[in-house]
VEXDREN-2710 file (C-alpha; in Angstrom, 1 decimal):
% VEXDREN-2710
k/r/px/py/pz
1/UNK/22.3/-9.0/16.6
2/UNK/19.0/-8.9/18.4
3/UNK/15.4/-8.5/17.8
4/UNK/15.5/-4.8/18.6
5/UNK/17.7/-4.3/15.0
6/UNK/15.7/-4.1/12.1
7/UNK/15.7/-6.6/9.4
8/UNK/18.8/-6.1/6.8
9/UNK/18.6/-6.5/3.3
10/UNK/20.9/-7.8/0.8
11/UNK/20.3/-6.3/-2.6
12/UNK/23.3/-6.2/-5.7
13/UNK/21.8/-2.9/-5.9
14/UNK/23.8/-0.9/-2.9
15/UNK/21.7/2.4/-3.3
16/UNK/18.5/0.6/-2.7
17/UNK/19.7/-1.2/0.2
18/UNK/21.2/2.4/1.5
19/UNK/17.8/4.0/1.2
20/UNK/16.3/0.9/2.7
21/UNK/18.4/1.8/5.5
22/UNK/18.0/5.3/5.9
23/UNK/14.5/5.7/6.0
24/UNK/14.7/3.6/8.8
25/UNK/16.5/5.9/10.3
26/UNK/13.8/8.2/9.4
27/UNK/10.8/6.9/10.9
28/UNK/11.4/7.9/14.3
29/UNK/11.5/11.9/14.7
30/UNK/7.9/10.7/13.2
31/UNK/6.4/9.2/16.3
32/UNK/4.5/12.5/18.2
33/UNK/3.6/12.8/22.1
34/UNK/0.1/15.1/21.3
35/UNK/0.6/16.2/25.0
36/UNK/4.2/17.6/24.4
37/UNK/4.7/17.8/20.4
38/UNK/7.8/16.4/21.2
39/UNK/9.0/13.1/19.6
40/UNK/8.6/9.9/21.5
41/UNK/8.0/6.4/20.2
42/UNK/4.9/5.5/22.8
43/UNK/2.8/8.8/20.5
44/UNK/1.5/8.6/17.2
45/UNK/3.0/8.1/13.9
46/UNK/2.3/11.7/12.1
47/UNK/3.7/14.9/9.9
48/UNK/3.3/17.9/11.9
49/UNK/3.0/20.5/9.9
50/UNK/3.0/24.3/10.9
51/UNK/2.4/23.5/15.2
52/UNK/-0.6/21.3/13.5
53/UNK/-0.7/17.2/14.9
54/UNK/-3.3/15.7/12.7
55/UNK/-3.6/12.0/12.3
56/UNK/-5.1/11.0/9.2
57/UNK/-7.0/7.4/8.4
58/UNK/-5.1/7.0/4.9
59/UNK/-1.7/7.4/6.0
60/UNK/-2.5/5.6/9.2
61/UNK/-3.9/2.5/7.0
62/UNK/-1.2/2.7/4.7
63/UNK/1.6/3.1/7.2
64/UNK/1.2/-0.2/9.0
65/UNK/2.1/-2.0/5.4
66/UNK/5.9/-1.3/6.6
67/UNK/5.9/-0.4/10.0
68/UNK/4.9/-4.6/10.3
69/UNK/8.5/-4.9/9.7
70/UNK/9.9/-3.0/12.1
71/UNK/11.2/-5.9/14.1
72/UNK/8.3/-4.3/16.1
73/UNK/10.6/-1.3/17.0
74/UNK/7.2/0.3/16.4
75/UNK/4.0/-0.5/17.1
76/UNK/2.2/-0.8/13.7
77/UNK/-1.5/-1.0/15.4
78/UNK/-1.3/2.3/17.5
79/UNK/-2.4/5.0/14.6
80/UNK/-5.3/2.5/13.6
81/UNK/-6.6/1.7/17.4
82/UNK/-6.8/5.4/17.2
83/UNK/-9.9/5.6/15.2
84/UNK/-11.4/2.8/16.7
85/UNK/-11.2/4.5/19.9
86/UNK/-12.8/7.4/18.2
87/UNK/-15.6/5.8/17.0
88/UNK/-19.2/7.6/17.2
89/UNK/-22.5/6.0/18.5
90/UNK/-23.0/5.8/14.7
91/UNK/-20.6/3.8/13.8
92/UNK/-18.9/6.8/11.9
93/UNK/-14.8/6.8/12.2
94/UNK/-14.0/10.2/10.1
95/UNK/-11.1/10.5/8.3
96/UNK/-8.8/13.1/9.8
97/UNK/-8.5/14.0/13.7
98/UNK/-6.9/16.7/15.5
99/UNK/-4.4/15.1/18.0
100/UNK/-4.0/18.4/20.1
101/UNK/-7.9/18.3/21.0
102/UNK/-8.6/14.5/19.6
103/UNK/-11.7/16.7/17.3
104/UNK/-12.7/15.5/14.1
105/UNK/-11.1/17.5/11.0
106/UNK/-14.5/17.8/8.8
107/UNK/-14.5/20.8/5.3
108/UNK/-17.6/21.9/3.9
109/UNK/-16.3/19.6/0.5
110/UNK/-15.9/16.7/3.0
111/UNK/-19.0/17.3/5.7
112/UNK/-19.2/13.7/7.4
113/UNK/-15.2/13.2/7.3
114/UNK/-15.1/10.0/5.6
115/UNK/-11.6/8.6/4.4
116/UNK/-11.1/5.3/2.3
117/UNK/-12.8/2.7/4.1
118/UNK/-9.2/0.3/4.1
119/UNK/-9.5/-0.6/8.0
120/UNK/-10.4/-4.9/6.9
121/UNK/-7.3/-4.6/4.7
122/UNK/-5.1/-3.5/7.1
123/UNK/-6.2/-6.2/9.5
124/UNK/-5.8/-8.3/7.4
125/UNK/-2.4/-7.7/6.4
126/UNK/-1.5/-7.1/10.2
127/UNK/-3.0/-10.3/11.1
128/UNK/-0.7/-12.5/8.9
129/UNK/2.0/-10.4/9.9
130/UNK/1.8/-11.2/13.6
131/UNK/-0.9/-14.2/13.8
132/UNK/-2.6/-12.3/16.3
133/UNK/-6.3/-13.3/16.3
134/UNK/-7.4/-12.2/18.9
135/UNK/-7.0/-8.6/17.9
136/UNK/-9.3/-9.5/14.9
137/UNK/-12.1/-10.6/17.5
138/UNK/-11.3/-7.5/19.6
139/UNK/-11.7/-5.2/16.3
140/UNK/-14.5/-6.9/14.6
141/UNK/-17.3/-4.7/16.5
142/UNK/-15.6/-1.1/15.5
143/UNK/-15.4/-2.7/12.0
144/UNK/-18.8/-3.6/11.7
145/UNK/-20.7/-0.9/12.9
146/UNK/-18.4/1.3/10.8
147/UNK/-19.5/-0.4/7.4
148/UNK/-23.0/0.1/8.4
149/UNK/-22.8/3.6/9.0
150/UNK/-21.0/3.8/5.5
151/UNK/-23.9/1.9/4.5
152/UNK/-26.6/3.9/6.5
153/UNK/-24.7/7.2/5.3
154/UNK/-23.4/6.6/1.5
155/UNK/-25.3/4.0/-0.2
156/UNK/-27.8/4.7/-3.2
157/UNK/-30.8/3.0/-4.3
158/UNK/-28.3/1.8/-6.9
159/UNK/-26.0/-0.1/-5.2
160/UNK/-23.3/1.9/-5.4
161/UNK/-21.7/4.9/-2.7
162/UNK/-21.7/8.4/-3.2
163/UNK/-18.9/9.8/-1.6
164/UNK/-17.1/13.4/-2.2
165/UNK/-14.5/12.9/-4.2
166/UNK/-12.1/14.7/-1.7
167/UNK/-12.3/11.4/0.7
168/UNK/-10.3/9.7/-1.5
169/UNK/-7.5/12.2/-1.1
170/UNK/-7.1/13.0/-4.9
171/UNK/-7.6/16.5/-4.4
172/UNK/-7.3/18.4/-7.7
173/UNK/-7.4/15.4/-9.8
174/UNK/-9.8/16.4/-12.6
175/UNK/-12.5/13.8/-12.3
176/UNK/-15.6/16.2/-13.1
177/UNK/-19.2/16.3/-11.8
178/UNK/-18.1/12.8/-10.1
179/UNK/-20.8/11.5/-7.9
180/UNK/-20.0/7.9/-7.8
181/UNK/-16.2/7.6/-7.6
182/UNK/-14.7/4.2/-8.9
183/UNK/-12.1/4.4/-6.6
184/UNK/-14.5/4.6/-3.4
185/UNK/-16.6/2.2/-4.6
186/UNK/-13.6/-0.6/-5.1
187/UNK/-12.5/0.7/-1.8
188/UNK/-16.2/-0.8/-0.3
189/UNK/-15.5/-3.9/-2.2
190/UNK/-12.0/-4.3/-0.8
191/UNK/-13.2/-3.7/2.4
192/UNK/-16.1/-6.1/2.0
193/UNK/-13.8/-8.8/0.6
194/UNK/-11.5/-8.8/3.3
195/UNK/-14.4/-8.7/6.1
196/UNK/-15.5/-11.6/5.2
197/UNK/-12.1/-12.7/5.1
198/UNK/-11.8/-11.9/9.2
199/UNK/-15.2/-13.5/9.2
200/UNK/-13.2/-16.8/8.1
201/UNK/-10.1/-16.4/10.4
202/UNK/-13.0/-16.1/13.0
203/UNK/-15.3/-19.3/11.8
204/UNK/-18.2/-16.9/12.1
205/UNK/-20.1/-18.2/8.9
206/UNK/-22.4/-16.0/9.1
207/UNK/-20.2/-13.2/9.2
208/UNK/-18.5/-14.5/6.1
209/UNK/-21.0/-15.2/4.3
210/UNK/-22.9/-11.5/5.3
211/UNK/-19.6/-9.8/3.6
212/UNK/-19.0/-11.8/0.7
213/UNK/-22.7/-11.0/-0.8
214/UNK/-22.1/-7.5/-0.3
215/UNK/-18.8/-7.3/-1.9
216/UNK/-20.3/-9.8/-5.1
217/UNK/-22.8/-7.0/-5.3
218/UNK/-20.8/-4.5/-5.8
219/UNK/-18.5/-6.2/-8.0
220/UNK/-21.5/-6.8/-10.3
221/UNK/-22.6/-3.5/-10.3
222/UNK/-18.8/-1.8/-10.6
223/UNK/-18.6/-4.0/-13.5
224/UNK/-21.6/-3.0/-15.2
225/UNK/-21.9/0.8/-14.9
226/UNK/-18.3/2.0/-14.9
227/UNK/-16.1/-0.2/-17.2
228/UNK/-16.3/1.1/-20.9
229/UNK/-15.0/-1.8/-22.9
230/UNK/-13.7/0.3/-26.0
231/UNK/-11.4/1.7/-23.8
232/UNK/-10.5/-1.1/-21.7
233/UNK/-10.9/1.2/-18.5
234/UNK/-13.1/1.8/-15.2
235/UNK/-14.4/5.3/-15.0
236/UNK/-16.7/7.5/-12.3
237/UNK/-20.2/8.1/-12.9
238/UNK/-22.1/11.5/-13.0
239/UNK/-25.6/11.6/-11.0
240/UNK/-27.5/10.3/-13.8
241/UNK/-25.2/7.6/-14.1
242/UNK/-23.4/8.2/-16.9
243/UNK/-19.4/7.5/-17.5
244/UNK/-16.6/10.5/-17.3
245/UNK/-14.3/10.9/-19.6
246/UNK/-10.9/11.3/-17.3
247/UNK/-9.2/8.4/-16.7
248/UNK/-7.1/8.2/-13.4
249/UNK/-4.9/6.0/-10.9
250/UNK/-8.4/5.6/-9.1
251/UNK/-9.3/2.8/-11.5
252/UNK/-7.1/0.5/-10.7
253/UNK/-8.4/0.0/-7.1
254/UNK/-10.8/-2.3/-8.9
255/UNK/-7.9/-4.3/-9.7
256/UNK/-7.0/-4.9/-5.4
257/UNK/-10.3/-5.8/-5.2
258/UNK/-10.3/-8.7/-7.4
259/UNK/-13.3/-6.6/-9.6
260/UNK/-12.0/-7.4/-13.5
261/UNK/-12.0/-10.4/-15.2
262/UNK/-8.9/-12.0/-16.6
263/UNK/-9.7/-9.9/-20.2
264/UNK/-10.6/-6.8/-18.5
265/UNK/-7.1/-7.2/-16.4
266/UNK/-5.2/-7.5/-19.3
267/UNK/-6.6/-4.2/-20.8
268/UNK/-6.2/-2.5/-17.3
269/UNK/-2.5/-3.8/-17.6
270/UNK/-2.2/-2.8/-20.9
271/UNK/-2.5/0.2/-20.3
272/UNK/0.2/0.4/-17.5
273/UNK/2.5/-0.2/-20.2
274/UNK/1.4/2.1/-22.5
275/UNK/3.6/5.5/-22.4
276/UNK/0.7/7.9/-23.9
277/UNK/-1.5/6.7/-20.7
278/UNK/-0.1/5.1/-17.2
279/UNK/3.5/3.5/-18.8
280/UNK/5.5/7.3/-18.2
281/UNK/9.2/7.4/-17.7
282/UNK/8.3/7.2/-13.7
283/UNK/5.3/5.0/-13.4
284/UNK/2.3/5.4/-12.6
285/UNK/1.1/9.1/-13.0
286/UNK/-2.1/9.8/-11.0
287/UNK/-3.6/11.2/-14.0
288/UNK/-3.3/9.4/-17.7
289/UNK/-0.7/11.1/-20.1
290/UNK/-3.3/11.2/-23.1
291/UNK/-5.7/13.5/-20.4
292/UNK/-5.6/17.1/-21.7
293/UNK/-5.2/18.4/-18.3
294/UNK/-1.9/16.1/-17.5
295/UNK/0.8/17.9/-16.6
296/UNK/4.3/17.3/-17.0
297/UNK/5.6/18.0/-13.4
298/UNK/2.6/16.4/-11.6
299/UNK/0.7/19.4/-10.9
300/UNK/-0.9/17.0/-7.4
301/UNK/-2.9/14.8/-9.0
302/UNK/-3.0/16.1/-12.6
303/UNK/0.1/13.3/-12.8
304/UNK/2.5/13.2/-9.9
305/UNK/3.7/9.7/-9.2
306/UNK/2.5/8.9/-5.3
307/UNK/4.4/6.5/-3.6
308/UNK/0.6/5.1/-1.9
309/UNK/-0.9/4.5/-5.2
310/UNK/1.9/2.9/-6.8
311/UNK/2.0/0.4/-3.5
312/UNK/-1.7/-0.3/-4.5
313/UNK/-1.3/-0.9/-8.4
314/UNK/1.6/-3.2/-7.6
315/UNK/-0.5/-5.3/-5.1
316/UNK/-3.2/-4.9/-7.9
317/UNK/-0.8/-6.3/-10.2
318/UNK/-0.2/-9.2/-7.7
319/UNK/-3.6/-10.5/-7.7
320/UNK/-3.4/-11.1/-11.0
321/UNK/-0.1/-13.2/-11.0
322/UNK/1.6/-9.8/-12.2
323/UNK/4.7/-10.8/-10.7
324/UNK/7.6/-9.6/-13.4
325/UNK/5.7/-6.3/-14.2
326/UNK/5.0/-5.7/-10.5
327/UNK/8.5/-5.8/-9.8
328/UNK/9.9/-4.3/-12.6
329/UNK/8.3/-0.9/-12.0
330/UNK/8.6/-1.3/-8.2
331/UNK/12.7/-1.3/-9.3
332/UNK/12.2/1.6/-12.0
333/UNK/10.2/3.9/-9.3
334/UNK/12.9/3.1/-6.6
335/UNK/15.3/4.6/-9.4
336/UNK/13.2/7.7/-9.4
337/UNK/13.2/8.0/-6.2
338/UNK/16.9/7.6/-5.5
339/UNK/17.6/10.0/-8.1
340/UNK/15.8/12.6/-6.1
341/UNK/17.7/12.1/-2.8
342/UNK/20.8/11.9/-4.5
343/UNK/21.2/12.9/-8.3
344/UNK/23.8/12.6/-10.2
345/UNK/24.9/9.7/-8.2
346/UNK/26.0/12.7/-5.6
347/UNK/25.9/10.9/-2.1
348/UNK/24.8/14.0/0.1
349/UNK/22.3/12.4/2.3
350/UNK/19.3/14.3/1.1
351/UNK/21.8/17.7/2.6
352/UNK/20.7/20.3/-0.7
353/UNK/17.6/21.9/-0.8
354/UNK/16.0/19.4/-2.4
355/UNK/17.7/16.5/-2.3
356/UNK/14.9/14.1/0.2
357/UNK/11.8/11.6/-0.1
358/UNK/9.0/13.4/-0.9
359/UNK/5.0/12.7/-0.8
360/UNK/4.9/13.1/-4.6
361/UNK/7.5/12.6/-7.7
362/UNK/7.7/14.3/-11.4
363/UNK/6.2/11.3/-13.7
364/UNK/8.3/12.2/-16.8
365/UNK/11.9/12.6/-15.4
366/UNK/13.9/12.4/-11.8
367/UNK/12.6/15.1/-9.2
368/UNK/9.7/16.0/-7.3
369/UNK/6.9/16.9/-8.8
370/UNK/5.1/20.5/-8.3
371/UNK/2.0/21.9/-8.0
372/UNK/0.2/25.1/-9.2
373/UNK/-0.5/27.6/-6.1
374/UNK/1.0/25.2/-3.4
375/UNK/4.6/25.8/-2.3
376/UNK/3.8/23.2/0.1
377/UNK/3.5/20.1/-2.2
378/UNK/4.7/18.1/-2.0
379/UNK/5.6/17.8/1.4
380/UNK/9.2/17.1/2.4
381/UNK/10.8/13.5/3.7
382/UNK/6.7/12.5/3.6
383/UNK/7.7/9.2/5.5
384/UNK/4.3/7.9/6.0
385/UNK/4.0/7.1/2.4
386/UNK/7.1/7.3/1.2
387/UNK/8.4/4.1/3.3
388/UNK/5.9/2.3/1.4
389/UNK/8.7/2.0/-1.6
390/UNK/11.9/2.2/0.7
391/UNK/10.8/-0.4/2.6
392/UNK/7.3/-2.6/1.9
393/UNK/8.0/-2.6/-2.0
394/UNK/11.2/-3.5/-1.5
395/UNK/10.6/-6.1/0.8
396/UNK/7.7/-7.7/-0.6
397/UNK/8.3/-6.6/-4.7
398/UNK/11.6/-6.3/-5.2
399/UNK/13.0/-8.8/-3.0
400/UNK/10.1/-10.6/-3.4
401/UNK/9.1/-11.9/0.2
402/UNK/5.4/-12.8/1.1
403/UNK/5.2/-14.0/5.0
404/UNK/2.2/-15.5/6.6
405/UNK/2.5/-16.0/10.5
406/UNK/-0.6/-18.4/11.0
407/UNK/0.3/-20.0/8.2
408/UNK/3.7/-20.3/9.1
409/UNK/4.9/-20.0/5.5
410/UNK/7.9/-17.8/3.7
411/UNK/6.6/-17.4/-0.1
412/UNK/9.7/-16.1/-2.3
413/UNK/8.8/-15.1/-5.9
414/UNK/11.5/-14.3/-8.1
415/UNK/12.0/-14.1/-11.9
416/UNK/15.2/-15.1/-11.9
417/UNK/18.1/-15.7/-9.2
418/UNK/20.6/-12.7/-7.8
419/UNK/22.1/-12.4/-5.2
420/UNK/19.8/-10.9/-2.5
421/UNK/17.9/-12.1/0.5
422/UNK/16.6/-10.5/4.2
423/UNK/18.7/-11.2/7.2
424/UNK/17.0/-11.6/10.8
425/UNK/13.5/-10.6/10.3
426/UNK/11.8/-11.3/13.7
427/UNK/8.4/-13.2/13.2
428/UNK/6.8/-13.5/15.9
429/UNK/9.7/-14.8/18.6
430/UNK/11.5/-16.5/15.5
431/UNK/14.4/-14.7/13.6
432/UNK/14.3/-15.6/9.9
433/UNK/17.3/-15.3/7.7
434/UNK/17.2/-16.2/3.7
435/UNK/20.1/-15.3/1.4
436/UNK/20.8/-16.2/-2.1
437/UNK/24.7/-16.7/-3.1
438/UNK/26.0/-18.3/-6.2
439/UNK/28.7/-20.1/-4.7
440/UNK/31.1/-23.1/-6.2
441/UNK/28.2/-25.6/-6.5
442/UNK/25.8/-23.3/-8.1
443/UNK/22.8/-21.5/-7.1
444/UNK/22.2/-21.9/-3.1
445/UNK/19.9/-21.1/-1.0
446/UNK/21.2/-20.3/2.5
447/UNK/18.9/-20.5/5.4
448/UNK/18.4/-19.7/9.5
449/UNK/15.5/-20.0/11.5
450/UNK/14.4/-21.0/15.3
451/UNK/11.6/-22.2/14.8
452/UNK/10.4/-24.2/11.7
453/UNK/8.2/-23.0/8.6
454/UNK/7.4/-23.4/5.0
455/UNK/9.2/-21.9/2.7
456/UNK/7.9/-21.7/-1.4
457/UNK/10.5/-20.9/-3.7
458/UNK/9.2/-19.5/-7.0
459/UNK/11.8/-18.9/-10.0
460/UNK/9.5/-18.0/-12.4
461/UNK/12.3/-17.4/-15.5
462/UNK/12.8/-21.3/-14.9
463/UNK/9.5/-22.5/-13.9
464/UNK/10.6/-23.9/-11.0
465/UNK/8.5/-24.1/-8.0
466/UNK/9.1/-26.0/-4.6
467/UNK/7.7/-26.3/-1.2
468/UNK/10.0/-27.0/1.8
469/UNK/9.6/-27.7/5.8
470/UNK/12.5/-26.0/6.4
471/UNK/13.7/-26.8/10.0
472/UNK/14.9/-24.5/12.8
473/UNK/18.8/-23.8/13.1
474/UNK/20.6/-23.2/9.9
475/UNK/20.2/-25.4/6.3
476/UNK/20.7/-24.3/2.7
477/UNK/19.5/-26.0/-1.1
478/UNK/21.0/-26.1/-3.7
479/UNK/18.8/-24.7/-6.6
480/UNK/20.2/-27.1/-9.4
481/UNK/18.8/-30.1/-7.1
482/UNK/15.2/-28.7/-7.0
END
């Protein structure tokens, strides 16, 4: 095997290591020339849709979360250098570009273009994915001068941004005269955090220091205008400031950004567990069951289940030590999602109609969801998010693997031990290889590496947590000894 493979996975679960596979598969005929339309793997990562290439920020961002483990098959900085090459004297990166004329996509209900400001994340994530700092000093300049044109553009004498709703993608979510939207506003602070994060990697104190008073600001004020304690939730604000009634997916952004409190998390988890709001058959709905305008089959974002936004609660839910929870609905929605390409345990490689990965799933049983006076939602084999489950979820959440290159550590979070593992996952000129077996002498651990790194092993069912050098070549531990 060689580097060019992608990583395998061992799962006891052979459908989720089949889907794994496939989507794989998948991600290719994605990869556009905008000269040609044709697919080649030097373009862009995009959906063409009816002879249209548009390359939007939010799937870009969001993208790069799996294409990092692509054995770098693909290059998983190419959508995002995009923008940055596309930046305006005013620091303004909009949200959606046309690839055909490289023209910014702006709607009246969307003038200045501006998508979920995510880029810091990203970097972040890339960053400990391939211990490239020197991108982060190459980027820091488009970063900056982008915040301050958010700043320049969206901030109110309040602290807070008013940004149209439509930038944050939930499109016919029913959120009301919203004119600051939770979701943008913890998107800010997520940014902010993470800045000042970069501003770390880079030793610029200054620059640290710069990011981490903006984000404490808005943390304060997110905090004190939209969470309504009676009903342990965030909500958007009308001009005047006061809290809407709808409660959506959009509130838990807060949680990414470290915003609640250990009691406001637990009511914000609470109510991911609770069937008549976010806890459906298929978690999470977009839209909370108990809303009057939820609708059974999704109807967009009156309740569909989006791949993205489940990828963010879960690394909400992470933040917060949500381990057990985060992976137990990463496994139920990779159910839901296998029981669209295949149901009824009918193997036909997505061949019916509508057997495929879509962009958006039914939250109350298996299927796609729907929406009213749109025959084109939700779109078909929607890789860009969709891969966020196949792959990231089930990398990081159900497998439970967090890697940090700089840091030169392999985290593994379990509740319990199966038998699973990833085989030859190229870090960085090193192939990593960690399996579990249960074998004559127990539990063990088997291990391969070139190079050598820390690996954490955290069972929590057992409390049992351990930090090994492990050394390059191949080793295994036996659990019983830890």
């Amino acid at each position: 095997m060689n580097k060019h493979d992608f990583p395998r996975i061992h799962f006891y679960e052979q459908d989720f290591v089949d889907i794994y596979n496939k989507t794989w598969s998948w991600v290719a005929p994605y990869w556009i020339n905008p000269t040609t339309g044709e697919q080649d793997v030097e373009g862009y990562f995009i959906y063409p849709e009816n002879q249209k290439l548009i390359i939007g920020q939010f799937e870009s961002i969001f993208s790069s979360f799996f294409l990092v483990y692509s054995n770098r098959n693909f290059d998983f900085c190419k959508n995002i250098d995009y923008f940055y090459e596309r930046q305006e004297e005013s620091g303004a990166i909009r949200w959606k570009y046309d690839l055909k004329n490289n023209s910014p996509v702006l709607s009246p209900d969307n003038p200045e273009g501006v998508g979920l400001p995510l880029f810091a994340w990203a970097e972040f994530n890339l960053y400990h994915k391939s211990a490239n700092k020197r991108r982060i000093k190459d980027v820091m300049p488009f970063l900056q001068k982008y915040m301050s044109w958010l700043d320049a553009t969206f901030k109110q004498e309040n602290g807070l941004y008013a940004a149209p709703v439509t930038a944050t993608t939930m499109t016919n979510c029913p959120r009301g005269n919203v004119k600051y939207a939770v979701d943008f506003n913890a998107a800010m602070a997520i940014n902010a955090s993470y800045m000042s994060a970069l501003g770390d990697i880079l030793n610029d104190k200054d620059l640290s220091f710069q990011y981490k008073k903006m984000y404490f600001s808005l943390k304060t004020r997110i905090n004190s205008l939209m969470w309504d304690n009676d009903s342990g939730f965030y909500y958007d604000l009308d001009e005047n400031e006061n809290r809407l009634s709808t409660k959506s997916i959009a509130a838990y952004w807060t949680m990414l950004a470290e915003i609640p409190n250990a009691d406001k998390a637990d009511m914000l988890v609470g109510h991911l567990i609770n069937p008549e709001t976010f806890g459906t058959e298929h978690p999470f709905p977009t839209l909370s069951a108990d809303d009057p305008n939820f609708s059974e089959s999704g109807n967009g974002y009156c309740g569909s289940v989006h791949p993205a936004f489940n990828f963010m609660v879960t690394k909400g839910l992470q933040q917060y030590g949500e381990y057990e929870l985060a992976r137990e609905c990463a496994i139920k929605h990779l159910y839901f999602v296998l029981d669209t390409l295949s149901p009824h345990g009918d193997k036909q490689d997505g061949d019916s109609q509508d057997n495929d990965l879509y962009e958006a799933y039914n939250p109350m049983k298996e299927g796609k969801a729907t929406m009213e006076g749109n025959p084109d939602f939700p779109r078909k084999r929607y890789i860009l998010t969709t891969a966020l489950s196949t792959i990231a979820l089930m990398i990081e959440n159900v497998i439970g693997l967090s890697i940090s290159l700089p840091r030169k550590t392999v985290d593994w979070t379990i509740p319990n031990l199966e038998k699973m593992g990833i085989e030859n996952l190229s870090l960085k000129r090193n192939l990593i290889t960690i399996l579990s077996n249960n074998s004559n002498r127990g539990w063990e651990i088997q291990m391969e590496s070139e190079k050598l790194y820390y690996f954490t092993i955290n069972i929590l069912n057992q409390q049992k947590k351990k930090t090994l050098p492990i050394p390059s070549g191949k080793c295994s531990m036996l659990i019983d000894k830890l």
